[in-house]
C-alpha positions as CSV (number, residue, x, y, z in Angstrom):
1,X,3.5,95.2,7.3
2,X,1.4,91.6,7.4
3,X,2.5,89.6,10.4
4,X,3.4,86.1,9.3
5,X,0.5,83.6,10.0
6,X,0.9,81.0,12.6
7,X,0.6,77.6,10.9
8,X,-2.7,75.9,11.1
9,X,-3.6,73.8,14.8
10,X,-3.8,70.9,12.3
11,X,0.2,70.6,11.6
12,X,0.9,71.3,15.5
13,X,-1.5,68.2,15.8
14,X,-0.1,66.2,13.6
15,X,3.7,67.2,15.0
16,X,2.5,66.3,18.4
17,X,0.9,62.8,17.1
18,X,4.3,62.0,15.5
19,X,6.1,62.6,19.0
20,X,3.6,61.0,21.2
21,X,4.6,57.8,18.6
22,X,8.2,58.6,19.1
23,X,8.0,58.8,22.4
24,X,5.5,55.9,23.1
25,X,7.9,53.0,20.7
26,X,11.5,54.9,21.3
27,X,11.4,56.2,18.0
28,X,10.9,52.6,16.3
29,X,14.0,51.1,17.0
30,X,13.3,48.5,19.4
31,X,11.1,47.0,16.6
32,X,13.8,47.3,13.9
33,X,16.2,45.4,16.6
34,X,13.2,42.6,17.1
35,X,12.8,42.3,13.3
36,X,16.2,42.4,12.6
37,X,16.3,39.5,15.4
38,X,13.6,37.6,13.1
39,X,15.3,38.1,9.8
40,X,18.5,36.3,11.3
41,X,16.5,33.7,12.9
42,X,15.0,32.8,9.8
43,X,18.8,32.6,8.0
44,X,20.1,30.4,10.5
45,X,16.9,28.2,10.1
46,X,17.6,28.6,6.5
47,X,21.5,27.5,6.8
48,X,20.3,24.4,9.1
49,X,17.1,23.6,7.4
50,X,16.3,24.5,3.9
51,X,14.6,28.1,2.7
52,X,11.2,26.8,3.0
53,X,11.7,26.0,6.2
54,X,13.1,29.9,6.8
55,X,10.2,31.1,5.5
56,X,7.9,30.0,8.3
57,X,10.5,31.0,10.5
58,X,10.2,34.7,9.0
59,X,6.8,34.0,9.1
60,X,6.3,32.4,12.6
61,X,8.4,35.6,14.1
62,X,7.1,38.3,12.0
63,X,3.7,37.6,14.1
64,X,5.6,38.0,17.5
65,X,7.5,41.6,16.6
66,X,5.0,43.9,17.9
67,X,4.7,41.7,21.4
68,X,8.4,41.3,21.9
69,X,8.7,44.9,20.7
70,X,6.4,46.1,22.9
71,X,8.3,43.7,25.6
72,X,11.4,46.0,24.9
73,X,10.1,49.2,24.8
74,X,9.0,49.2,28.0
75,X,11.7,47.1,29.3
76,X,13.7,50.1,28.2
77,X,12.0,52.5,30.2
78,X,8.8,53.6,27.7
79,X,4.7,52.5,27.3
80,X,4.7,51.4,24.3
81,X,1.5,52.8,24.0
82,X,0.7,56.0,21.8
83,X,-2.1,58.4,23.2
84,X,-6.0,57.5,22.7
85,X,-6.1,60.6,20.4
86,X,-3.6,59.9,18.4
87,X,-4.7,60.0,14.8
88,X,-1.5,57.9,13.5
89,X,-2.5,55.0,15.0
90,X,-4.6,54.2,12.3
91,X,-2.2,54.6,9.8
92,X,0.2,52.1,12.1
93,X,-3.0,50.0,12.0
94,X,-3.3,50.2,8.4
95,X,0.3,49.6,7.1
96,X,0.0,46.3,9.3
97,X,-2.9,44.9,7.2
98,X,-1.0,46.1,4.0
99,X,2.1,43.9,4.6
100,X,0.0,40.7,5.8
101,X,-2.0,41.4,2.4
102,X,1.6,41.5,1.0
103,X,2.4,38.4,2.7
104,X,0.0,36.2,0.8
105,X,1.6,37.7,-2.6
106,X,5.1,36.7,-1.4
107,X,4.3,33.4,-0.3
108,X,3.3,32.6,-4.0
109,X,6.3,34.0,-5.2
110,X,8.4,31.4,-2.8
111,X,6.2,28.6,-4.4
112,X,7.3,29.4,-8.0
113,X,11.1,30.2,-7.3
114,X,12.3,30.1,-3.3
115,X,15.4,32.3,-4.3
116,X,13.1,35.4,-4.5
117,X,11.3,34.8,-1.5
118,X,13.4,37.0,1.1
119,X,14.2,39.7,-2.0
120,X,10.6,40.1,-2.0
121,X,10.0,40.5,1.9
122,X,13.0,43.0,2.0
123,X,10.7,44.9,-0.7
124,X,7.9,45.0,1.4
125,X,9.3,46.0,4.6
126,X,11.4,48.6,3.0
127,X,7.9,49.9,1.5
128,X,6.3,49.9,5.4
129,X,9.3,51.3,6.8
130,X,8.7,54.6,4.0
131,X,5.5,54.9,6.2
132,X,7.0,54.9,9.0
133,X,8.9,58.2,7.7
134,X,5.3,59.8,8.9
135,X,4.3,57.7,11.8
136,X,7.4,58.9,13.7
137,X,8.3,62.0,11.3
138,X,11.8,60.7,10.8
139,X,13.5,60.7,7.3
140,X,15.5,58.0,8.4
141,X,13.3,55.5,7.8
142,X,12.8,56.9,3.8
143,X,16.4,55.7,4.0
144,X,16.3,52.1,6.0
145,X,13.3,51.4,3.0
146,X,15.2,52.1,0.3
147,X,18.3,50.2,1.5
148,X,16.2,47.5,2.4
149,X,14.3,47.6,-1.1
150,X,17.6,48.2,-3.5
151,X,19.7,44.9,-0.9
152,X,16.3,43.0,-2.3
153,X,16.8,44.1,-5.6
154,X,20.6,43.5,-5.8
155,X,21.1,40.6,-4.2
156,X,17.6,39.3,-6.6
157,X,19.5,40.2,-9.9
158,X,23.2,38.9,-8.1
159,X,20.9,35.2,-7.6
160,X,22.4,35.6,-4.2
161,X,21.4,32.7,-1.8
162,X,18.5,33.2,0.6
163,X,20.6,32.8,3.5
164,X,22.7,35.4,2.6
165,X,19.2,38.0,2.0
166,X,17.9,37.3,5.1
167,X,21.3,38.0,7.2
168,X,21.3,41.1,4.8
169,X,17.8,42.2,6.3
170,X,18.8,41.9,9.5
171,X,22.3,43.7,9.3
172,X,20.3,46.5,7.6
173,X,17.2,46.5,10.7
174,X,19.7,46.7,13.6
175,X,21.8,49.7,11.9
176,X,19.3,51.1,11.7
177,X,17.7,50.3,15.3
178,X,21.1,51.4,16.6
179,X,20.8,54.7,14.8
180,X,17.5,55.3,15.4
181,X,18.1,54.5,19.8
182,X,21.4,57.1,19.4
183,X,19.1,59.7,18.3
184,X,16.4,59.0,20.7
185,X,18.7,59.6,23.9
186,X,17.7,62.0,26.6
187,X,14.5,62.4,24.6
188,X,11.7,61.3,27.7
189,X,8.1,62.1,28.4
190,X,5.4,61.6,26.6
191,X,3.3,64.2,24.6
192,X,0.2,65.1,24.9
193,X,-2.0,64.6,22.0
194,X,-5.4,66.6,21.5
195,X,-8.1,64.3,20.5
């Protein structure tokens, strides 16, 4: 009889990596209620002001979700700071200079029609938030993408008004910051990551 192999060092790595970033950013959630936050600021601005206007308030708060989230985190008792080591912070590094690439696509789609502005945002957080899936090895966020990428598409082909989208992004965020902080309770510590 063969024993059964131990799985390789590299997937107890990389399990450890995804709890030091659970651990570090309470699974996420602090930055899907900050979002969230931003996405209704920006409907409000659009239900006072016009949509153009809402989109540099998306804009404007977008750049101020990692400080405020950090803000949170630790306010809510963790660093908000993954381990030196930690190999996913490149990939968190990465999918932030994907979605300001994305940003400068989006912006021209506001320019030619406003009303698919915040349909097109909600498709390119949904597509970070599936990356997210690995940063913090939760399947959870394969589901807040999609949601967030089929509301886009929906409301898009229902020529719903922006206002409406962006409230829609943010109901979606904070359900799913508020699932997300359920599941992270009694979890505390932070792992250690081998370099």
């Amino acid at each position: 009889m063969h024993a059964t192999p131990s799985p390789p060092p590299a997937s107890l790595t990389f399990a450890a990596a995804q709890q030091d970033m659970r651990t570090a950013y309470l699974g996420g959630a602090p930055g899907l209620f900050v979002s969230g936050s931003v996405w209704a600021i920006a409907g409000a601005v659009c239900l006072t002001r016009s949509p153009q206007a809402a989109v540099w308030a998306l804009y404007a708060g977008g750049v101020l979700i990692h400080p405020v989230s950090a803000l949170l985190t630790r306010a809510l008792g963790r660093s908000a700071r993954h381990a030196a080591g930690n190999p996913l912070g490149m990939l968190a590094f990465a999918t932030t200079i994907w979605m300001i690439m994305m940003l400068a696509l989006v912006y021209g789609i506001s320019v030619w029609r406003i009303d698919l502005f915040f349909p097109a945002m909600l498709f390119v957080i949904g597509g970070r938030y599936l990356t997210f899936a690995t940063l913090f090895g939760r399947k959870l966020f394969w589901v807040c993408g999609a949601v967030l990428a089929l509301a886009g598409y929906a409301l898009a082909a229902r020529h719903a008004p922006p206002a409406a989208v962006a409230f829609t992004g943010a109901a979606v965020e904070i359900v799913f910051g508020c699932i997300l902080l359920a599941g992270m309770r009694g979890t505390k510590g932070t792992a250690h990551v081998s370099a």
